[in-house]
N, C-alpha and C positions, 0 to 999 in steps of 0.2 A: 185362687188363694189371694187374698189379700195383703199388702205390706204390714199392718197391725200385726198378722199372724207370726210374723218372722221371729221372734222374740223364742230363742230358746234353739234357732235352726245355725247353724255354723256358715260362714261366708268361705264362700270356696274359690280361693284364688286357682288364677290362669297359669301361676307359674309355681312349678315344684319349691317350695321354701328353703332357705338359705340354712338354716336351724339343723333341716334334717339332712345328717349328713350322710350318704351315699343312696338319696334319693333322687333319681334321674329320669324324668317325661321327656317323651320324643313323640313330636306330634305328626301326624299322617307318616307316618312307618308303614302302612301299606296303600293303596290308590282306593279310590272308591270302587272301582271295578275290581279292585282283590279281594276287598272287603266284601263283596256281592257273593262273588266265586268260594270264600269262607265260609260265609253263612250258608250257602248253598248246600257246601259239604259236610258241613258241621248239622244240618237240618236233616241232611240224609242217612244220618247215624243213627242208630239207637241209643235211645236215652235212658239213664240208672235214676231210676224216681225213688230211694232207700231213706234218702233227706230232703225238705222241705223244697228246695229247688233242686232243678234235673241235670244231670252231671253225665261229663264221659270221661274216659281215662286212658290211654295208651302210654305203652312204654311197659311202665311199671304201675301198677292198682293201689292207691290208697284205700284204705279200711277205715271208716269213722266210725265204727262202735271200737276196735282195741286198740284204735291208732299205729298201725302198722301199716308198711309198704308191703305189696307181696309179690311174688316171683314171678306169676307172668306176666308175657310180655305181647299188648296187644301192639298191631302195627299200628305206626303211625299213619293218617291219611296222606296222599302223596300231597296236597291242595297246600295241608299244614306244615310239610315238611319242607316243600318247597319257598311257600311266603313268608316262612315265619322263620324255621328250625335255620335253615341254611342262610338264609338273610342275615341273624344274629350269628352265627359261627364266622361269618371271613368280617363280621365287626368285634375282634376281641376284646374290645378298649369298654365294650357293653356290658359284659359280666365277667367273675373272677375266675370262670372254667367253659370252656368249647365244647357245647354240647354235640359235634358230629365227629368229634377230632378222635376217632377211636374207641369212642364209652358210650354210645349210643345205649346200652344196657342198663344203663344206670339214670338214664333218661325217664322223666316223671312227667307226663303233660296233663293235666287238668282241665275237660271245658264248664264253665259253669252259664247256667241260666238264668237270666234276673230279671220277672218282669216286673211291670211299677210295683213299686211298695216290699219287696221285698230284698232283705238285705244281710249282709253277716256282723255274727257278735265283735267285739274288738279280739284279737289273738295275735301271738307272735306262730309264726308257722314252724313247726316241732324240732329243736334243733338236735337232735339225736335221730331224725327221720335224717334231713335235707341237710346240703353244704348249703355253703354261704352265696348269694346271689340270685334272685328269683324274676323273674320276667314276665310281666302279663299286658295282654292284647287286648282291648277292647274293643268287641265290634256292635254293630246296631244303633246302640244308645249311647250315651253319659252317665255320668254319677260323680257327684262328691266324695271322694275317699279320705278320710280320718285317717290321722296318725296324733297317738298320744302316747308319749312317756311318765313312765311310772316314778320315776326318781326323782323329778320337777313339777311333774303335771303338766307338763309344755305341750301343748293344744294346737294342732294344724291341720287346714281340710284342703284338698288340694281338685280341683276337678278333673276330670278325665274325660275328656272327649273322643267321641267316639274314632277307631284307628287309629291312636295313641298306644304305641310302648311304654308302659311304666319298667322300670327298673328297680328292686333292690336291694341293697349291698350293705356289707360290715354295720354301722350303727343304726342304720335304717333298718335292717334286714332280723339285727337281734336284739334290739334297745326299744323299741318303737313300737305298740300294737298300731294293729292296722283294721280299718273298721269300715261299713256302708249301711249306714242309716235306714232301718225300711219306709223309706220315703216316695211321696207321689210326684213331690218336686223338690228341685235343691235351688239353694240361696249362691246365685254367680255372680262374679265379680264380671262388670261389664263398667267400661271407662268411660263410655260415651253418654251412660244412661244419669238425670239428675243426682238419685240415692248413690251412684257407685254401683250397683249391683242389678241382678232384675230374675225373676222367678223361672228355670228353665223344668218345664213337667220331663220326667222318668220317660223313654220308652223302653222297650225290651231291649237287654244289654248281654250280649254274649261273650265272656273274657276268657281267654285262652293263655292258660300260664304254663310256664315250662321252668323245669326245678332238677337238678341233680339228687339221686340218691346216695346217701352214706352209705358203707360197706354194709352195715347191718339190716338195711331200712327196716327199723323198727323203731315207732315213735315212743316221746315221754307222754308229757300231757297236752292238753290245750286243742287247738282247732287246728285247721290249714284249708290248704285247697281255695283261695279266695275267688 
């Protein structure tokens, strides 16, 4: 891709934006050899091919045709629960509620699959589904993630590199859609390059979110599962 081309593509800074507020990136949250041991496990699962990219779910099942959560309850893989689940639970200061602290049941994990070029529409994630605070892994790849509000237009793309925690919470979590580009490459901010920035290509990206269910888990409208 050429610099010419950039015209239209979003600059995706290295740090979460000041703007948005209770958005929180944590970079290398798991080692590269965890990240291996992740993929590894997450590869060994069977995958739900129902939507355009391949998905798994444990805990509780999201439904993307009537937008609801449903009742059973697959296990978690022990790989996931150990790097990920229990990791974030003895860091409470991460999210508004402890995912192992009793309510395990009520636990929503999401893995999604994204190879280059494919990507999701903007959405707020269903707030009649899910409480408030959401947490996703990135392993593999990278990608620019979008965040746009509706009430400004206030415009922010944030990068995620791969084994980075994203975080988020209160006005991030229900003010803010959240969005990924189906793109081959994203446009990064790099300090050291002449332009400020420099063209980083997609590889396959696997992000593992974990979400609280409301008592009902039964969604309104809109998309989730990012």
């Amino acid at each position: 891709m050429q610099p010419e081309a950039c015209h239209g593509v979003p600059l995706a800074n290295l740090e979460a934006p000041s703007a948005v507020e209770g958005l929180a990136l944590h970079p290398d949250f798991v080692s590269e050899d965890e990240e291996r041991e992740l993929l590894r496990t997450v590869d060994a699962q069977p995958w739900d091919c129902t939507i355009r990219r391949r998905t798994q779910h444990y805990g509780r099942r999201f439904d993307y045709h009537n937008k609801t959560v449903g009742d059973e309850a697959t296990p978690l893989p022990a790989e996931i629960r150990r790097l990920i689940l229990e990791r974030v639970d003895v860091q409470p200061a991460l999210l508004p509620w402890r995912p192992a602290a009793g309510r395990e049941g009520s636990l929503q994990c999401t893995v999604n699959e994204y190879p280059p070029g494919v990507g999701i529409a903007p959405h707020i994630d269903t707030h009649s589904a899910f409480e408030d605070g959401i947490a996703s892994l990135s392993l593999g790849g990278g990608c620019a993630f979008r965040l746009r509000r509706g009430s400004d237009g206030a415009d922010h793309s944030v990068w995620l590199p791969p084994r980075c925690l994203l975080v988020m919470s209160g006005a991030a979590r229900y003010e803010w859609q959240h969005s990924i580009s189906g793109r081959k490459f994203d446009r990064v901010e790099h300090r050291e390059s002449p332009a400020g920035w420099e063209w980083v290509p997609r590889e396959r990206r696997i992000s593992v979110t974990l979400r609280r269910v409301l008592g009902s888990g039964t969604a309104g409208t809109g998309q989730s599962a990012w």
